[in-house]
C-alpha positions as CSV (number, residue, x, y, z in Angstrom):
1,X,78.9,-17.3,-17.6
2,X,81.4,-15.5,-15.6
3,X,85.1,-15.9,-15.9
4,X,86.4,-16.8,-12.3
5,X,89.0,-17.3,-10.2
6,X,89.9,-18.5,-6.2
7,X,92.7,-17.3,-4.5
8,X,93.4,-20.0,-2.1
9,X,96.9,-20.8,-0.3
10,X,98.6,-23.9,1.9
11,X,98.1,-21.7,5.0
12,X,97.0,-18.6,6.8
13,X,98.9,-15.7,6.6
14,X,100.7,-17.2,2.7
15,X,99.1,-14.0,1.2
16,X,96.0,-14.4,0.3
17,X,94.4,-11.2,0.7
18,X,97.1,-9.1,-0.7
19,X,97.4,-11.3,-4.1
20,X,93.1,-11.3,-4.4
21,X,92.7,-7.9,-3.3
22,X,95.5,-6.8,-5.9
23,X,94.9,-8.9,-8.3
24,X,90.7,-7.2,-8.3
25,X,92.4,-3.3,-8.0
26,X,94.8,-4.4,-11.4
27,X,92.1,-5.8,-13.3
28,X,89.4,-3.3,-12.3
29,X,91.8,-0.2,-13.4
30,X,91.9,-1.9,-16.9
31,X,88.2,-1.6,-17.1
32,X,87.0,-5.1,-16.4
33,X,83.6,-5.2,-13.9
34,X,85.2,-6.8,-11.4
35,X,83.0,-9.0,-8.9
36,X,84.8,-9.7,-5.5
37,X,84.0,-12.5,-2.8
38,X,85.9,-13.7,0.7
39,X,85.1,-17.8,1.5
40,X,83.4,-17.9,5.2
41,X,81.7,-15.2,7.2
42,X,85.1,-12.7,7.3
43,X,83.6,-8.8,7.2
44,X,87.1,-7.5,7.1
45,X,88.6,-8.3,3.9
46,X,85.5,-7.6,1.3
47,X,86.4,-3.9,2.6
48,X,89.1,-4.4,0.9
49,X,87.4,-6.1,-1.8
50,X,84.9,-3.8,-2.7
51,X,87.7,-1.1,-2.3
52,X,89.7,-2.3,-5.0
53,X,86.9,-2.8,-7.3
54,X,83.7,-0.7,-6.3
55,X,81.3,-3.1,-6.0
56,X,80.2,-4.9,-2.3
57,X,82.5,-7.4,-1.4
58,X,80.4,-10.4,-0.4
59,X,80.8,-13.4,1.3
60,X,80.2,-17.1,0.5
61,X,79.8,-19.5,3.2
62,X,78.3,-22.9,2.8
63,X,77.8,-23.3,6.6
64,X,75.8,-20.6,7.2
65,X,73.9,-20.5,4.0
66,X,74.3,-24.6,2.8
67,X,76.2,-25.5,0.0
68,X,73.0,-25.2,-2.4
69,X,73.1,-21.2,-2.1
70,X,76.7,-21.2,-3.4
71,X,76.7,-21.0,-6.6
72,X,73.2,-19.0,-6.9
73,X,74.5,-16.3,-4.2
74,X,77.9,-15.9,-6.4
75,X,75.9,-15.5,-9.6
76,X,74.0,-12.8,-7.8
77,X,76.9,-11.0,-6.7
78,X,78.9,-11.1,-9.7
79,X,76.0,-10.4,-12.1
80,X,77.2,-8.3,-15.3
81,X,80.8,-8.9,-14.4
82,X,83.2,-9.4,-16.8
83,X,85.4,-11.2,-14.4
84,X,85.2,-12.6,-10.5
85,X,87.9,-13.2,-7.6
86,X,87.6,-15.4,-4.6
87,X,89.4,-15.2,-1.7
88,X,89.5,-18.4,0.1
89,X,89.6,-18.8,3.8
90,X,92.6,-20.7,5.7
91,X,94.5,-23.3,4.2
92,X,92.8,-24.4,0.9
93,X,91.0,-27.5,1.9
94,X,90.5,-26.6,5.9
95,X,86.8,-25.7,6.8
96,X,84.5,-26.5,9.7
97,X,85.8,-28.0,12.6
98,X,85.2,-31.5,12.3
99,X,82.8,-30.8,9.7
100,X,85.2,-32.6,6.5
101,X,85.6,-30.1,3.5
102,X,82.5,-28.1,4.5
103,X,83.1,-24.5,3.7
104,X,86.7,-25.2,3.1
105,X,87.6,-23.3,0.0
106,X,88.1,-26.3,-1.8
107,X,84.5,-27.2,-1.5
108,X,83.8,-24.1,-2.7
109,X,86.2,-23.9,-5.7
110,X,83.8,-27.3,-6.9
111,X,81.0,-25.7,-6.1
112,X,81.8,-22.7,-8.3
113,X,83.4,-25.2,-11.2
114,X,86.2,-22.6,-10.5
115,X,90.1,-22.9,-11.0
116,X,92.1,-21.8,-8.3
117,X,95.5,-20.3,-7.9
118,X,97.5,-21.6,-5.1
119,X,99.6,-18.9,-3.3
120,X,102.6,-20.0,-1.8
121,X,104.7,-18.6,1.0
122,X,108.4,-19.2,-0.1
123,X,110.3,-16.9,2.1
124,X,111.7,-20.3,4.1
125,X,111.4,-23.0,1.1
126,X,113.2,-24.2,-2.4
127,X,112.8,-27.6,-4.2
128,X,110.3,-28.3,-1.2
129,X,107.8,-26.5,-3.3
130,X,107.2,-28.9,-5.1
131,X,106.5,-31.9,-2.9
132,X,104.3,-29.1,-0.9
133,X,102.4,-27.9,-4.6
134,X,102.2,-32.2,-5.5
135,X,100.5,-32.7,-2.3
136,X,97.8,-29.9,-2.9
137,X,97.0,-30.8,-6.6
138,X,96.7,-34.9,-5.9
139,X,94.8,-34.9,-2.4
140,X,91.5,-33.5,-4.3
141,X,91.2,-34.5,-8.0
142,X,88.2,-32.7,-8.5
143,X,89.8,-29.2,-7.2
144,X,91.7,-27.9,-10.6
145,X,94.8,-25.8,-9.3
146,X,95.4,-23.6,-12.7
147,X,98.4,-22.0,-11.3
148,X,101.0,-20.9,-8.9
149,X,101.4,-18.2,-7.1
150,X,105.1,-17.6,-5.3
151,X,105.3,-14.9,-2.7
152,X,107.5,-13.6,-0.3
153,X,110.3,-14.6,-2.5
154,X,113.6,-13.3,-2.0
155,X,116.2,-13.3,-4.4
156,X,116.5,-13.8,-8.4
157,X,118.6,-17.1,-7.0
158,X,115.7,-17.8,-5.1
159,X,113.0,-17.4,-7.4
160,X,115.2,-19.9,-10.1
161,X,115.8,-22.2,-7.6
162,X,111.7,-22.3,-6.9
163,X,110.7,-22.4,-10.5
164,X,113.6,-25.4,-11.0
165,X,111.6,-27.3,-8.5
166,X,108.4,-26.6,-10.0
167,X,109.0,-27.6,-14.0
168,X,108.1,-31.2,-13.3
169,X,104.5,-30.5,-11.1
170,X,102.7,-29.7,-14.3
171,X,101.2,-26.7,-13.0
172,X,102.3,-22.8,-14.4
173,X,104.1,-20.6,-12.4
174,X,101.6,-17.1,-12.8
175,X,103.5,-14.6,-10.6
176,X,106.1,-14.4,-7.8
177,X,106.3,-11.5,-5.8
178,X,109.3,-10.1,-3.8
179,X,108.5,-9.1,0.3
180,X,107.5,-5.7,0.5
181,X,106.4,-3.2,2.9
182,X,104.0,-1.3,0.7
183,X,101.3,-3.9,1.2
184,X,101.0,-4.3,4.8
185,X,97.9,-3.5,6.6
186,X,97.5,-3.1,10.5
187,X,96.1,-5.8,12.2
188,X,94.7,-6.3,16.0
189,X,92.4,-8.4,18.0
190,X,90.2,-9.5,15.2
191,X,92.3,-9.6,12.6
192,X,93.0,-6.5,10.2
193,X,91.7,-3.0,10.8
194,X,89.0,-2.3,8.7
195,X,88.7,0.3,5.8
196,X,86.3,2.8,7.4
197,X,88.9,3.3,10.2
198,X,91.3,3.9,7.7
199,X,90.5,4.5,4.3
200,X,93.1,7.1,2.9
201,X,96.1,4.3,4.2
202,X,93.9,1.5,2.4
203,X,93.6,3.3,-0.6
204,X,97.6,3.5,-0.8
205,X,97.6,-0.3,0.3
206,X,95.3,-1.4,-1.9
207,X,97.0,0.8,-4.8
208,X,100.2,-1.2,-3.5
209,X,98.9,-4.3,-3.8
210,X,97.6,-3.6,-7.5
211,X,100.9,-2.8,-8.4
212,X,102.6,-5.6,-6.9
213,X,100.9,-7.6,-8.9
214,X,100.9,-5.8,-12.0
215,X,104.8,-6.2,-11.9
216,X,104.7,-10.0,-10.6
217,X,102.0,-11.6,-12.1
218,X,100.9,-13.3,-15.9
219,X,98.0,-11.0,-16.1
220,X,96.9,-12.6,-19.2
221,X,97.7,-16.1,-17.9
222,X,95.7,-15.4,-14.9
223,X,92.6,-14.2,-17.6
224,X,92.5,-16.8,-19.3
225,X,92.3,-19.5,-16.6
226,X,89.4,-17.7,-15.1
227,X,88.0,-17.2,-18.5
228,X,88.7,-21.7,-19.4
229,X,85.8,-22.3,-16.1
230,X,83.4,-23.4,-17.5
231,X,79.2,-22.4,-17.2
232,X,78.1,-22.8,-13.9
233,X,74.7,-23.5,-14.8
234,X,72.5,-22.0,-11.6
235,X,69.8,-20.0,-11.3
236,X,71.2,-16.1,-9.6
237,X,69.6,-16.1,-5.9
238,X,67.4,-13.1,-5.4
239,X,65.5,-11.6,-2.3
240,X,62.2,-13.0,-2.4
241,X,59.6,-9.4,-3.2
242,X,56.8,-8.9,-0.8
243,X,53.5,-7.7,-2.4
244,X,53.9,-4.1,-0.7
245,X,49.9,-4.4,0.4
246,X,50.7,-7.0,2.9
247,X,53.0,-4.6,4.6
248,X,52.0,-1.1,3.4
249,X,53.4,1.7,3.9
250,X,57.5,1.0,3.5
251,X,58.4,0.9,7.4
252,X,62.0,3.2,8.1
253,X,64.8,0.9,9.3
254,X,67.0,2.6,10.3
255,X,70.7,0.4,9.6
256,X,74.1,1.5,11.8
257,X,77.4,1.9,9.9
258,X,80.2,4.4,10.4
259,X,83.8,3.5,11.4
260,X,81.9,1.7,15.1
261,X,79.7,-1.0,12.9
262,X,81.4,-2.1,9.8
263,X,80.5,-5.8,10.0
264,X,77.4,-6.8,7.7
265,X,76.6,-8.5,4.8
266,X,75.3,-7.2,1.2
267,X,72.3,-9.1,1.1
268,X,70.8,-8.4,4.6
269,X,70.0,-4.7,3.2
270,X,68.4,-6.5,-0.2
271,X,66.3,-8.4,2.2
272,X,65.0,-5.7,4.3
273,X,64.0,-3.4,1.2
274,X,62.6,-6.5,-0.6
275,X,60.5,-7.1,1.9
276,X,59.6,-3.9,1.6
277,X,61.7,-1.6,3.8
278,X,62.8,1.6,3.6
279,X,66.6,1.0,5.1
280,X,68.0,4.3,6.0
281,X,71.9,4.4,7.5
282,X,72.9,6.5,10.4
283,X,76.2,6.7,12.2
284,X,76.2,6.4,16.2
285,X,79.5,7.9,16.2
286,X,78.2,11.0,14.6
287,X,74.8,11.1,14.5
288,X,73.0,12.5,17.8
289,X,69.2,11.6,16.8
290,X,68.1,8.0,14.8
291,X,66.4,8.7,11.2
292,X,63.0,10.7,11.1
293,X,60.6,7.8,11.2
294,X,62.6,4.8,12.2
295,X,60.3,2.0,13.0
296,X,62.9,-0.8,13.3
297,X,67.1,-0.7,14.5
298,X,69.3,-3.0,13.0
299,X,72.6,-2.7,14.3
300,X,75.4,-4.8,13.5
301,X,79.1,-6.4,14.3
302,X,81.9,-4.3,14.5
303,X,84.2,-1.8,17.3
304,X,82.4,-0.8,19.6
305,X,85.2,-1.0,22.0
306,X,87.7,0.8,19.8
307,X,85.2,3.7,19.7
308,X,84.1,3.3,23.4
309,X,84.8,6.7,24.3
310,X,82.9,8.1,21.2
311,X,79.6,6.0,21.5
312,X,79.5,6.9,25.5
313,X,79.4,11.0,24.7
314,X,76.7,10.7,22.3
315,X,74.4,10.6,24.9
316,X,71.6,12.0,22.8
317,X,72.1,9.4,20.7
318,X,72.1,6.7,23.0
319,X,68.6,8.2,25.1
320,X,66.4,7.9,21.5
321,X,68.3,4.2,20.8
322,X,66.9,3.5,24.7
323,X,64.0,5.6,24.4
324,X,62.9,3.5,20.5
325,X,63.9,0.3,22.4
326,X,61.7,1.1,26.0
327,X,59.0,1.7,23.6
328,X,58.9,-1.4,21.7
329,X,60.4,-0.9,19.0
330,X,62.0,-3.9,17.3
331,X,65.5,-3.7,17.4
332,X,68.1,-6.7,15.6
333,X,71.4,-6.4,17.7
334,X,74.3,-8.4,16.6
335,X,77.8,-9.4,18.8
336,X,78.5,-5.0,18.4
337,X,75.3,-4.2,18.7
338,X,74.6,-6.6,21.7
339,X,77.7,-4.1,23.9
340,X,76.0,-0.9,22.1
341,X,72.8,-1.7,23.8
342,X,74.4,-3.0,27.3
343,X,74.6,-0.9,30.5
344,X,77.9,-0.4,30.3
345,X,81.1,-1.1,27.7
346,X,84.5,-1.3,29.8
347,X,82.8,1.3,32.3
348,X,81.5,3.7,30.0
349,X,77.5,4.4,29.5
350,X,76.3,2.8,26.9
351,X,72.8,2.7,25.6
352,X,71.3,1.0,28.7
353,X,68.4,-1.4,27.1
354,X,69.9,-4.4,28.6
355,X,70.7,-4.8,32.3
356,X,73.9,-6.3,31.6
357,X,77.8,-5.0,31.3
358,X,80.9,-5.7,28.9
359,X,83.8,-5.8,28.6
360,X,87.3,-6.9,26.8
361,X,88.3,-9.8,27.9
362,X,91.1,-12.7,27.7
363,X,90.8,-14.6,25.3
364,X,89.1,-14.9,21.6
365,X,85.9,-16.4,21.0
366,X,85.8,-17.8,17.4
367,X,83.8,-20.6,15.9
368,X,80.7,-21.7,13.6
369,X,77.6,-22.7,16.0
370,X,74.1,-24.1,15.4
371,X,71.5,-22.1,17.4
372,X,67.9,-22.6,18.1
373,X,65.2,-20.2,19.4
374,X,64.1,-20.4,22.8
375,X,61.9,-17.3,22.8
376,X,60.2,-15.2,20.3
377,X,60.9,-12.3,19.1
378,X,61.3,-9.9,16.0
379,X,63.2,-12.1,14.2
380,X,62.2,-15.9,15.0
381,X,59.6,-17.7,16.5
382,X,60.2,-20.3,18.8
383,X,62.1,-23.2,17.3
384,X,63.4,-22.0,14.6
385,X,67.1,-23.4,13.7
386,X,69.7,-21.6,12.3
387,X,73.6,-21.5,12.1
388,X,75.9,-18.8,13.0
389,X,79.2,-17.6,13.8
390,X,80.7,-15.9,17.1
391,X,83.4,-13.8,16.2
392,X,84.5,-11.2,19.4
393,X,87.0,-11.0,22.2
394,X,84.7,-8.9,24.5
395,X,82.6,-10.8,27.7
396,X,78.9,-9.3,28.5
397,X,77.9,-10.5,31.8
398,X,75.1,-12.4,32.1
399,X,75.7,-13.5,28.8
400,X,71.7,-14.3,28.8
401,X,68.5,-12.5,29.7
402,X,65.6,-13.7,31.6
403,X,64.7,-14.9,28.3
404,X,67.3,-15.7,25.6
405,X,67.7,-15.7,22.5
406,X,69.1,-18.8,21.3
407,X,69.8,-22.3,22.6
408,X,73.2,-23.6,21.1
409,X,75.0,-26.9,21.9
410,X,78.2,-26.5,21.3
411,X,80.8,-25.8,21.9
412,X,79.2,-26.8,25.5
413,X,74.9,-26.4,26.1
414,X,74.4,-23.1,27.3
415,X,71.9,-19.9,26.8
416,X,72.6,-16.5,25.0
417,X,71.8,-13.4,24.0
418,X,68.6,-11.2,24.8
419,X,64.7,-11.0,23.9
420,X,63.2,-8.1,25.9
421,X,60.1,-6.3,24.5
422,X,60.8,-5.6,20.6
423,X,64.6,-6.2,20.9
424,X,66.7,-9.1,20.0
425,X,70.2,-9.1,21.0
426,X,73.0,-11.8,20.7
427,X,76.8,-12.1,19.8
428,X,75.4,-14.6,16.9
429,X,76.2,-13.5,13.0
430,X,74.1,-15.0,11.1
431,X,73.2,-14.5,6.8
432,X,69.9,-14.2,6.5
433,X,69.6,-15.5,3.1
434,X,69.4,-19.1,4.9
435,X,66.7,-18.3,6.2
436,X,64.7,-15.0,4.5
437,X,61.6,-15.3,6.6
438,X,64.1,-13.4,9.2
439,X,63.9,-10.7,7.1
440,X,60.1,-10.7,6.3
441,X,59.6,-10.9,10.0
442,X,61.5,-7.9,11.1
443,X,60.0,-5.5,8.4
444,X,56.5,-7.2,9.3
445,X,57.2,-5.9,12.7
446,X,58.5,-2.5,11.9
447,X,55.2,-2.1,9.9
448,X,52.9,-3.2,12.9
């Protein structure tokens, strides 16, 4: 039994990240064990997350994972908390294109037996509030909204004017926050910039938020509707353990992070180690040789084309990453990781396993996808189905190898990605925890 909470909101860009990610620091600095988590397949905000509350932000996303693994994933993630936040994606009940309420934050809200607190954008509204907050509470019956939250307000006319409007809806006004500077965070192609790019300015954002609202919010009110959801009644998830005999000793994978390769989820590390890998980080910004022993790369989403310049004159670095990879070595490569290992990244050297080139392009590329495998390699075998997400604004051309990765059919039927000797290479995110044996089957080939 954790007490719980979503943050979810009309609309993008309502507030949602600043109220969650404040409303975590604030609690957190009272000395509650604070669990965070971000609705969909978003690596940016559970920086934030796990920021304000020192514990790994994580992500729950019923597309990727299915709607079964909700509710045990968010028990494993909040495990020994006193208290969790979600942060919903989008407009409260918008999800999958096309796909009804699935992965909308609504879904998950029932899911998770969780009330939610609505945050609404006031800055350009009064008594319309209300026929806005009706509409959200009556659409979905079985979503509970516990409370409202009103930001961007204005004036103390403005806020009386709004809490007029909002006697008669039957649901509590639990904060309203005033615009303010003090919050904002950068943002650019992919949304905002990540923590590790910036951590001394987050800290002071994050600080801002908590303040924000401390000052505007019921804190108690807000405690005690997460702490009226009621048991959830599911069984934590948990990496399935490998009898360390059938892959002796623990194989060195060695994971990328830094500032370059900030995109990755929690339980992809839990994985590799349960399956019996030794996972050992390294920074290709900074770091010129890969981890003594590495018998498997894993290197994930991220900036590579922010740090462009950087990556290219680590040349030693890049030589042992092509060196591992010519070898055979299995190496995971994911959307970042796909233009690390490329020829080329906007006309700098890059690693050079793949005879291909990148570069930024026009437009973004954004969307869930269902992917099959069309040729073997360290993670899959042929056939095996999967669901991801593509998530970059950068073009690699040929955007396939002589033998691809997947097979996807929409949003047209096309080829992608890369399967060349030990290395598997694709702009497709995917959460392992669908489907574990990916795990296994990397660590089986690191030990081989």
């Amino acid at each position: 039994m954790v007490a719980r909470l979503v943050i979810a909101a009309p609309a993008s860009n309502s507030g949602k990240t600043t109220v969650a990610t404040g409303l975590m620091a604030a609690f957190a600095a009272t000395g509650l064990a604070v669990s965070p988590h971000k609705v969909g397949p978003d690596y940016i905000d559970p920086g934030y997350h796990a920021l304000a509350t020192g514990r790994p932000g994580r992500n729950l996303d019923a597309y990727l994972c299915g709607t079964e693994l909700m509710a045990p994933l968010f028990a494993h993630g909040s495990a020994g908390c006193d208290l969790a936040v979600v942060e919903g994606v989008m407009g409260l009940y918008d999800g999958a294109s096309g796909a009804g309420e699935l992965a909308s934050t609504a879904q998950l809200a029932k899911l998770l037996r969780a009330p939610v607190v609505l945050v609404v954008d006031a800055s350009s509204q009064s008594r319309s509030v209300a026929a806005l907050v009706h509409g959200f509470v009556s659409f979905d019956p079985e979503v509970r909204i516990g409370g409202i939250i009103l930001n961007k307000v204005g004036t103390d006319r403005h806020e009386a004017l709004l809490r007029d409007a909002l006697e008669e809806s039957g649901v509590p006004v639990l904060g309203v926050l005033r615009r303010g500077e003090a919050v904002a965070t950068p943002s650019r192609h992919l949304g905002l910039v990540p923590v590790a790019e910036r951590r001394t300015e987050a800290l002071t954002a994050v600080a801002a938020m908590a303040e924000l609202v401390r000052q505007g919010c019921d804190m108690d009110g807000l405690l005690a509707l997460a702490r009226s959801a009621p048991p959830l009644g599911t069984t934590a998830w948990a990496p399935p353990v490998l009898d360390p005999a059938a892959v002796g000793p623990s194989p060195v994978v060695a994971v990328a992070g830094g500032p370059a390769f900030t995109f990755s989820y929690a339980e992809h590390v839990e994985l590799l180690a349960a399956a019996g890998a030794e996972v050992v980080p390294f920074d290709p910004l900074r770091d010129d040789r890969l981890p003594e022993g590495t018998a498997g790369v894993v290197i994930g989403g991220g900036f590579p084309e922010v740090f462009g310049a950087e990556l290219s004159a680590n040349e030693r670095l890049r030589k042992d990453v092509a060196d591992f990879a010519g070898s055979g070595g299995p190496v995971a490569a994911e959307c970042a990781g796909l233009l690390y290992l490329a020829r080329s990244l906007d006309g700098r050297p890059m690693c050079g396993v793949l005879d291909a080139d990148a570069r930024m392009g026009e437009r973004l590329t954004l969307g869930y996808r269902e992917a099959v495998a069309v040729t073997d390699s360290c993670l899959a075998v042929v056939g095996t189905r999967l669901r991801g997400h593509e998530f970059h604004r950068t073009v690699i051309e040929p955007s396939a190898g002589p033998s691809p990765a997947w097979g996807m059919r929409l949003p047209r039927p096309r080829m992608e990605g890369f399967v060349q000797g030990g290395v598997h290479a694709s702009y497709l995110h995917t959460h392992w925890t669908a489907e574990p044996g990916v795990a296994a089957r990397f660590v089986a080939r690191c030990a081989r």
